[in-house]
C-alpha positions, 0 to 999 in steps of 0.5 A: 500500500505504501509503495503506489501511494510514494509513487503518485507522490513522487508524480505530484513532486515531478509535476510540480518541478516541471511546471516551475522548469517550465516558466524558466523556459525549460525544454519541450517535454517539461512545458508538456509535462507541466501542461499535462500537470496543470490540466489534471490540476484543473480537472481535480479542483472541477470535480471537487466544485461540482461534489461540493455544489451536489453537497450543498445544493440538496435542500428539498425540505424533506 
């Protein structure tokens, strides 16, 4: 269990690190794997939106 929870971290540190190479100009496949990152960062905060309005948004009076 330990093992693919240090993997999506080592992903989510990785990402992270080439979003920042990517604003100092850094190579092709950095600028790619910072968009790839920022994209499934925008994805997540969505869903997360959405969930919440469902939350929040049932108040029939039952």
């Amino acid at each position: 269990m330990i093992f693919p929870l240090l993997g999506i971290l080592a992903l989510a540190v990785g990402g992270c690190v080439c979003v920042v190479w990517a604003e100092r100009g850094g190579p092709r496949w950095v600028r790619i794997v910072a968009a790839l990152t920022r994209g499934a960062g925008e994805l997540l905060s969505s869903a997360q939106k959405s969930r919440r309005r469902g939350l929040s948004g049932n108040t029939d009076g039952d």
